[in-house]
C-alpha positions as a printed Julia matrix, in Angstrom:
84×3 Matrix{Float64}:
   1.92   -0.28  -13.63
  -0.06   -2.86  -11.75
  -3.71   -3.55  -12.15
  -6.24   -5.43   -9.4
  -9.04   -6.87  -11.3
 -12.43   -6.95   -9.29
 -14.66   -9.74   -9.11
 -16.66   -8.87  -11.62
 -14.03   -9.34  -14.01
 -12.64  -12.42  -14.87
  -9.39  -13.46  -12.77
  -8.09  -14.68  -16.47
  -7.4   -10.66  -17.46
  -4.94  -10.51  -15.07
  -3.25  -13.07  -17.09
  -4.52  -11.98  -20.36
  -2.52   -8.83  -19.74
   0.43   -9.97  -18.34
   2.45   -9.34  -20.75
   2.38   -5.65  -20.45
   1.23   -5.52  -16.79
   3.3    -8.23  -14.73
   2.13   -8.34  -11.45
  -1.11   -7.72  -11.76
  -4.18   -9.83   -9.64
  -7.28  -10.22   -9.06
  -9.07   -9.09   -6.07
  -9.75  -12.85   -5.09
  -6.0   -13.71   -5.12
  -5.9   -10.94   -2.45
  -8.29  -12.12   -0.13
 -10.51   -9.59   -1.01
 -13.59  -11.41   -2.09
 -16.45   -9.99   -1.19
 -15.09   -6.93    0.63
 -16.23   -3.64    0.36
 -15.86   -0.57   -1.92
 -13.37    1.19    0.58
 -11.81   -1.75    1.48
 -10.65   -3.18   -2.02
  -9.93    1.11   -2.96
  -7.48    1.07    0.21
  -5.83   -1.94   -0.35
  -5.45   -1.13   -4.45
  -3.92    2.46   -3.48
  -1.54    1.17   -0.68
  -0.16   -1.66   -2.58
   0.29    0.74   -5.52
  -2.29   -1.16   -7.95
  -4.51    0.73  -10.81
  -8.23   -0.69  -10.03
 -10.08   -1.98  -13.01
 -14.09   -2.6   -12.33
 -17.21   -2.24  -13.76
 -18.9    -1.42  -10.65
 -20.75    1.59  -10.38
 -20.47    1.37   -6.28
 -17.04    2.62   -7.45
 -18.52    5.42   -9.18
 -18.75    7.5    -5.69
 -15.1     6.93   -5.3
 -13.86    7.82   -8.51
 -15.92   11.33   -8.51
 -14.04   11.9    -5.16
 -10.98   10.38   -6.13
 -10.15   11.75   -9.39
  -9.86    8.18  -11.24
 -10.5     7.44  -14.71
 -13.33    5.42  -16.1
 -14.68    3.81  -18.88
 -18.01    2.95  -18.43
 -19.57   -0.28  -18.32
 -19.01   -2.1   -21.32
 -17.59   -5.19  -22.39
 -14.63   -7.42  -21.04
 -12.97   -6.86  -24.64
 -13.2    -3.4   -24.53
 -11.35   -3.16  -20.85
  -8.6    -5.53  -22.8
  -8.25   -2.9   -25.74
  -8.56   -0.16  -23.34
  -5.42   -1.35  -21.33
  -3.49   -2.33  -24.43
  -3.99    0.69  -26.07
């Protein structure tokens, strides 16, 4: 599994976690800065990524979409989360 951090994480948990998820990025390493909430969803489900935010625009998306979430809640607990 591959994860594509947002911008409002840090792009430094892509590399905190790559270790047990290799090629993950950030949405800014995509060229994705500052796009929108379908936009970033498209590109994260065509290139095969798992989408990590703490967004709540992506809240619409999940409900549709069937994706899990955790909440918002600190960067630590996304790192536990993902190692666990």
């Amino acid at each position: 599994m591959k994860l594509l951090f947002d911008e409002n994480l840090s792009a430094r948990r892509a590399r905190d976690l790559a270790d047990l998820y290799p090629q993950s990025s950030h949405v800014t390493s995509l060229g994705l800065g500052g796009a929108g909430v379908g936009m970033i969803w498209a590109r994260a489900a065509a290139d095969g990524f798992a989408f990590v935010t703490k967004d709540e625009d992506f809240q619409r998306l999940r409900v549709l979409m069937g994706a899990p979430r955790l909440g918002n809640c600190a960067t630590p607990d996304v790192i536990r989360l993902l190692r666990g």
